[in-house]
KOLBA-343510 format. One line per field, with one value per residue (C-alpha): residue number from 1; residue in one letter; x negated, y, z. Coordinates in pm, 1 decimal. Each point is the difference from the previous one (the first is absolute). Layout:
// KOLBA-343510
num	NUM,...
residu	A,...
xx	X,...
yy	Y,...
zz	Z,...
END
This chain:
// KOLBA-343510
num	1,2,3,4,5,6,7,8,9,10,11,12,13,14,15,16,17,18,19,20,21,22,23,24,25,26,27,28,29,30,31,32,33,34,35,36,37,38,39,40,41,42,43,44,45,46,47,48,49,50,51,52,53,54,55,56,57,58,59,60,61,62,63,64,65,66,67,68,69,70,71,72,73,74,75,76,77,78,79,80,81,82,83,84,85,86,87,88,89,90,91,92,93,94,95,96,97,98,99,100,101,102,103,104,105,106,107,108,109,110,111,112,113,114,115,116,117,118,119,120,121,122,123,124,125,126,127,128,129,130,131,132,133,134,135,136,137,138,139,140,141,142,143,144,145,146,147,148,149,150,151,152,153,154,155,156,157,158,159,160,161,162,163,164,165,166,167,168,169,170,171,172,173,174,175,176,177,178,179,180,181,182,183,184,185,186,187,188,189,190,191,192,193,194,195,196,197,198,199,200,201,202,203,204,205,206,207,208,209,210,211,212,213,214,215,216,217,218,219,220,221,222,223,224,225,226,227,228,229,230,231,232,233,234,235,236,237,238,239,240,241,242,243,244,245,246,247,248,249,250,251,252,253,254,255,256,257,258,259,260,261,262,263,264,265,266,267,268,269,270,271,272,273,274,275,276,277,278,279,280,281,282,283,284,285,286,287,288,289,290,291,292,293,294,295,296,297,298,299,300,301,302,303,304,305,306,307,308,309,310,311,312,313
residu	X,X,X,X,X,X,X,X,X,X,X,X,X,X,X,X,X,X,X,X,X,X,X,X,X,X,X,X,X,X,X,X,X,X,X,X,X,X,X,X,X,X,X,X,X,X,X,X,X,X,X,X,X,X,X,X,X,X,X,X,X,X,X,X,X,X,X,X,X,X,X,X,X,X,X,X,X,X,X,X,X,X,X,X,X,X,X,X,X,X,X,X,X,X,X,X,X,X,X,X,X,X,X,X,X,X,X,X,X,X,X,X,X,X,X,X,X,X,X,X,X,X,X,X,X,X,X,X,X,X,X,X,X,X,X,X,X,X,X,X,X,X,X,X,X,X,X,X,X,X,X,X,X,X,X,X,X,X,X,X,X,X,X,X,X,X,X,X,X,X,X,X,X,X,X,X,X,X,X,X,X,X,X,X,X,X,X,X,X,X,X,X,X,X,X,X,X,X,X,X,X,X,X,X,X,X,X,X,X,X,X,X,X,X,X,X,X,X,X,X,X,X,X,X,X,X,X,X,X,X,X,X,X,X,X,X,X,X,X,X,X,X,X,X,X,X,X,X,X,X,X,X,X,X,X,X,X,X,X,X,X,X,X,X,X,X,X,X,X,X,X,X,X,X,X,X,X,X,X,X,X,X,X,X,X,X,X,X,X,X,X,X,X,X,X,X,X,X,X,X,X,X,X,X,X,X,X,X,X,X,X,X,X
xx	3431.6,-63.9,-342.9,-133.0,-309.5,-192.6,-161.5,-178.2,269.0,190.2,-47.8,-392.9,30.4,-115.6,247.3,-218.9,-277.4,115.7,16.0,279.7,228.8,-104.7,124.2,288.2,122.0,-116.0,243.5,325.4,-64.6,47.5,332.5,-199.5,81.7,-268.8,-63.0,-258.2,-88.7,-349.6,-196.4,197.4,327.3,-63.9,71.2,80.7,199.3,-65.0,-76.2,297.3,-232.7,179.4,-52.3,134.7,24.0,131.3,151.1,-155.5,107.0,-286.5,0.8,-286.2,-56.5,-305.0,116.9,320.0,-90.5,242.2,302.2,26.2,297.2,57.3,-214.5,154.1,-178.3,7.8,-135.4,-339.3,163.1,270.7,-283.5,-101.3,-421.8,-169.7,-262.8,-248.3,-148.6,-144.1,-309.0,-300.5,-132.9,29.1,-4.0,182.3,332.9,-34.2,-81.3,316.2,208.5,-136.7,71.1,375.4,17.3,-89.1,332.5,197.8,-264.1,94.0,385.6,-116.4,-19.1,-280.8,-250.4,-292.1,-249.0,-2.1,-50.6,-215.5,-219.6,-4.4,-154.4,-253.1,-114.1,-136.4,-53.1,-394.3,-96.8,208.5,-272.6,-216.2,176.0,-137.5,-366.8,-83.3,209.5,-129.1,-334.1,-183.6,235.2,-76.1,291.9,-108.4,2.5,-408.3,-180.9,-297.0,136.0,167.1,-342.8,-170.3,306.4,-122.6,-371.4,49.1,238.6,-69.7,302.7,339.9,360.9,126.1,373.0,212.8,255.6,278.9,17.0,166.0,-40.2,-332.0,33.8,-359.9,-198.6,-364.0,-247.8,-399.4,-320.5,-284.7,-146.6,330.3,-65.5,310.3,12.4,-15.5,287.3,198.8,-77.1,86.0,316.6,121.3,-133.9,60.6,-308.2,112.7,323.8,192.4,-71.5,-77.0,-105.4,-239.9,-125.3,-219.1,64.8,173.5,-147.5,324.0,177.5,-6.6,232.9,247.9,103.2,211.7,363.1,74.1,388.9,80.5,400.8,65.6,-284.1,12.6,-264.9,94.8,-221.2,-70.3,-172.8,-1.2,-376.7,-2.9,-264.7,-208.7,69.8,-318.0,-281.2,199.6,-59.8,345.8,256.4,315.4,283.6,60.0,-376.3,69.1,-121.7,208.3,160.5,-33.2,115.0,-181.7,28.8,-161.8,-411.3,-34.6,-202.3,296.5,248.7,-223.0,-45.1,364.6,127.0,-188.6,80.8,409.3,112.9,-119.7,205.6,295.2,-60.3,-40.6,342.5,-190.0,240.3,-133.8,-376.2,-211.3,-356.0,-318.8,-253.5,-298.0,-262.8,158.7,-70.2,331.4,-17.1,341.9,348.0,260.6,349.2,151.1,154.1,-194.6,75.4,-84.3,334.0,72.6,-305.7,-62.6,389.2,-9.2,-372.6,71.4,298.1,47.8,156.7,-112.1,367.6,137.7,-221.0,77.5,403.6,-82.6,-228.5,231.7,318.4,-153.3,-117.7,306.0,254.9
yy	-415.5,319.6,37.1,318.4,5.8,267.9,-47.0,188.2,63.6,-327.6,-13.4,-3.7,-302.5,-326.9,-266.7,-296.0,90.8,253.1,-103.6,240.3,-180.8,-342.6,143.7,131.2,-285.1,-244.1,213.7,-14.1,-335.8,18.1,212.5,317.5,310.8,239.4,366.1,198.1,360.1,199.0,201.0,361.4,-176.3,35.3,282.9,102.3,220.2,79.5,-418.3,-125.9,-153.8,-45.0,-180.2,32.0,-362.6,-233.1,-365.7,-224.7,-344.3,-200.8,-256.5,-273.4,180.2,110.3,243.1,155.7,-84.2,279.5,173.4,286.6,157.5,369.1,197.3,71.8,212.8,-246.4,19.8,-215.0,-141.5,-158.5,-250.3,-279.2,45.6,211.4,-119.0,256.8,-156.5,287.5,-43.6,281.3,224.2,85.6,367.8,191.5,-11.7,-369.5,141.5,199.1,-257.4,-223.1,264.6,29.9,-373.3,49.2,195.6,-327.3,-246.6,232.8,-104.4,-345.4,-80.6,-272.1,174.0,-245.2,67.8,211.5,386.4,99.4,-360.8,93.7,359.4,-165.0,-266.1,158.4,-296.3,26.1,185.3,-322.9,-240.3,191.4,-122.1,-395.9,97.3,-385.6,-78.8,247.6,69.6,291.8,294.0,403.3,276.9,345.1,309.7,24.2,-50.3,-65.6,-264.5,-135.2,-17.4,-165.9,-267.9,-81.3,27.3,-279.2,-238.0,39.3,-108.4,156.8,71.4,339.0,86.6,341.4,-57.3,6.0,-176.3,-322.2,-296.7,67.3,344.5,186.2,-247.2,-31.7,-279.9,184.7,-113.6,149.3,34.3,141.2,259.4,160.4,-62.9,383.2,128.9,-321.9,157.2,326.4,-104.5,-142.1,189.2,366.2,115.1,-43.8,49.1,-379.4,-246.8,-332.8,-366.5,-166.4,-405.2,-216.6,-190.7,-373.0,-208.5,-260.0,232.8,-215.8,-268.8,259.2,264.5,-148.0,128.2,-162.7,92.9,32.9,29.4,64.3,-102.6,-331.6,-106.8,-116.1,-283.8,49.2,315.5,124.1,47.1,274.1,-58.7,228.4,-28.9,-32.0,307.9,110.1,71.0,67.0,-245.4,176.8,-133.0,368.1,-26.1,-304.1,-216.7,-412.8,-76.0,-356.2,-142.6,-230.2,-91.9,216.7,-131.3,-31.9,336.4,165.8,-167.1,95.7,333.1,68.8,-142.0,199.1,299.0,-131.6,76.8,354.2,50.9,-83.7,158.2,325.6,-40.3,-108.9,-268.7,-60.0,39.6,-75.9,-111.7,27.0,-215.5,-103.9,-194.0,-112.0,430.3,181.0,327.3,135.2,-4.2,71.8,136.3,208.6,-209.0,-344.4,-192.4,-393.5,-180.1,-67.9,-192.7,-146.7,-158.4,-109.4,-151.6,-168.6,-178.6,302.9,286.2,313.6,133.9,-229.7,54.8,370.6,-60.1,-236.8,207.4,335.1,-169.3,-122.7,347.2,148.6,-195.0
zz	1585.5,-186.2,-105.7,-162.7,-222.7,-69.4,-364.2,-279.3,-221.2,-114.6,-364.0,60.5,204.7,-179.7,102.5,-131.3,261.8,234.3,356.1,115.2,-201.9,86.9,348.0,-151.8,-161.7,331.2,249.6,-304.5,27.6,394.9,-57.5,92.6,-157.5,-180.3,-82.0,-181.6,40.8,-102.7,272.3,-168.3,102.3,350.2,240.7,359.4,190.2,378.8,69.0,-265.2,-301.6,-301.7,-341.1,-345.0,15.6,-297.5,84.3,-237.4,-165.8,-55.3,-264.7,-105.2,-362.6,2.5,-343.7,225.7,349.6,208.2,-36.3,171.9,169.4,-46.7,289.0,344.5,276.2,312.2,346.6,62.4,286.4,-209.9,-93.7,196.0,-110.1,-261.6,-209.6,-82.1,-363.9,-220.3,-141.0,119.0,-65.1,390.6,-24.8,238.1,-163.6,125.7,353.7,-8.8,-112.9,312.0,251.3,-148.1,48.1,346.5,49.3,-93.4,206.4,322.4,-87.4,28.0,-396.8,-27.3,-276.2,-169.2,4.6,321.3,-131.9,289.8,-63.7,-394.4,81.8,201.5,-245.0,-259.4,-265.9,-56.8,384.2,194.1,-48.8,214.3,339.1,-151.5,-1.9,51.0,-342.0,-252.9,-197.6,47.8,-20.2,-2.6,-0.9,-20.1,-220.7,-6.3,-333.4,183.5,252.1,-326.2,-219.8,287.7,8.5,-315.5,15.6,306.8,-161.3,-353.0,-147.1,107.7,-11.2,6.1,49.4,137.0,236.0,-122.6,-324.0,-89.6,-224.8,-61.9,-125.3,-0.5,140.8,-114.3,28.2,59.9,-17.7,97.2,-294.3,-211.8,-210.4,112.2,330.5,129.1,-257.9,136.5,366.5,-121.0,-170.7,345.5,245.3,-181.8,135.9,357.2,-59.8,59.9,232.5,-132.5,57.9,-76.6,20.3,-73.4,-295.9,68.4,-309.8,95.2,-195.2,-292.2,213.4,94.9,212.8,204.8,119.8,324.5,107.6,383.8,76.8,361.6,94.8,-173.2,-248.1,-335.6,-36.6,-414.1,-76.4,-376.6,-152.5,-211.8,-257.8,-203.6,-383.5,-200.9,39.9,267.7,396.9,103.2,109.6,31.2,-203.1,-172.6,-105.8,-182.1,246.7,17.4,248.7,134.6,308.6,229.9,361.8,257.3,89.5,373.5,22.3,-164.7,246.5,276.6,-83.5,-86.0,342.9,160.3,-128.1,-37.3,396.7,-26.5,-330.6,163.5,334.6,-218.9,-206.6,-318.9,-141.2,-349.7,22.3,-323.6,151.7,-304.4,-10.4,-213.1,136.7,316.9,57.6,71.5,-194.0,-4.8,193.7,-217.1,235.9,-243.5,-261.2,1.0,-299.7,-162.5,170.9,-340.8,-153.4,307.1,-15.4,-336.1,37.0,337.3,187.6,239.9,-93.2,239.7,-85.4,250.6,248.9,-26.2,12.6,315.4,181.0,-103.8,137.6,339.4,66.4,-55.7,169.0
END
């Protein structure tokens, strides 16, 4: 097959941890075929979608990893799926990219994750159809509503919406001395919708990463844990990854929520949880196959190739 991935711009890409290219090098190793493109390499014409498109080598180096052919424009429907794997933000440069993918899903070109499904989910907001599975939760734009939040619970997380790897998220307590410049700084004085939850103190074992691929659970989750005098988890916040099989409230929770990922066209879904509290669902470029392979004796890789090939045939 001819699979088409589209990246942040290859020579960002960390080979020794990026999960992309664990998938890249899992389907070579199936005989598959890859290419790489960037969101500005895509384009459409009446309902023909088109890439700038590069057929890449992939090698096990994690110094020299690719080698690119020289670009060619090709048709999206000369692929047999498209992998939609840059990182957010998910402004609406992302949303226009999605609905240009929908010109080559119409053709009948499988597209993961789905690009309506992706629009729908935003990361943070998706929790909120799992009431039962997360902590106390408020999204809105008012101060007020947000102050109270914090007044009732004493001790929260505040993040925007459309961050990633723990990028401006801020522990508050009640007490902080700068608590309102904190709300200020995210809010903009009504300006931005954000979240905000009560603090999980299990933090400090790890914010869990729990995989779903086509609607199969990986049963090893990676716990992302704080490094010292810090709250967040998040591997780009210097947080350690460590993997560990999934507790029975994590299993529980993520097969529940595993039949409506698939139904929806969500084929790598990245499920957060601290606490046995699900605060995130990660669709647009879920990451950890790596760690949890060379931690574990299952590599999510292979799972991937599996599940990709059985959907495709």
């Amino acid at each position: 097959m001819k699979i088409l991935f589209i990246l942040d711009p290859l020579p960002q890409l960390k080979a020794y941890k990026d999960s992309s290219i664990a998938m890249m090098r899992a389907l070579v190793r199936h005989g598959h075929h890859i290419y790489a493109c960037e969101m500005s390499d895509l384009s459409v014409t009446g309902s023909n979608a088109q890439a700038q498109a590069r057929a890449l080598s992939i090698f096990a180096d994690n110094t020299h990893w690719y080698q690119a052919e020289p670009i060619k424009s090709l048709p999206l429907t000369n692929f047999n799926a498209i992998l939609m794997r840059k990182d957010p933000p998910f402004n609406m440069e992302y949303v226009y990219t999605t609905y240009l993918l929908e010109s080559a899903e119409r053709a009948g070109v499988p597209i993961l994750n789905k690009p309506q499904s992706v629009r729908d989910f935003n990361e943070k907001m998706a929790i909120l159809r799992f009431p039962e599975f997360i902590p106390p939760t408020l999204v809105t734009r008012n101060p007020l509503l947000l102050q109270d939040f914090i007044d009732t619970h004493q001790d929260v997380i505040l993040k925007p919406l459309d961050g990633m790897g723990g990028a401006s998220i801020f522990r508050v307590r009640a007490d902080d001395p700068n608590r309102n410049v904190i709300v200020e700084t995210l809010n903009g004085i009504v300006a931005h919708t954000v979240m905000v939850q009560r603090f999980i103190p299990e933090i400090r074992e790890g914010d869990k990463r729990v995989l779903v691929i086509d609607g199969e659970v990986v049963p090893y989750a990676l716990a992302r844990i704080p490094k010292s005098g810090e709250t967040r988890g998040n591997l780009a916040a210097g947080g350690r990854g460590v993997a560990m099989p999934l507790t029975t409230m994590e299993k529980q929770i993520a097969e529940k929520i595993a039949p409506l990922m698939k139904a929806l066209g969500l084929f790598i879904v990245g499920l957060d949880m601290i606490g046995g509290r699900l605060t995130e669902i990660n669709v647009t470029s879920p990451t950890c196959f790596v760690e949890i392979h060379e931690q574990t004796d299952f590599d999510p890789a292979e799972l991937f190739v599996q599940k990709l090939e059985s959907a495709v045939s």
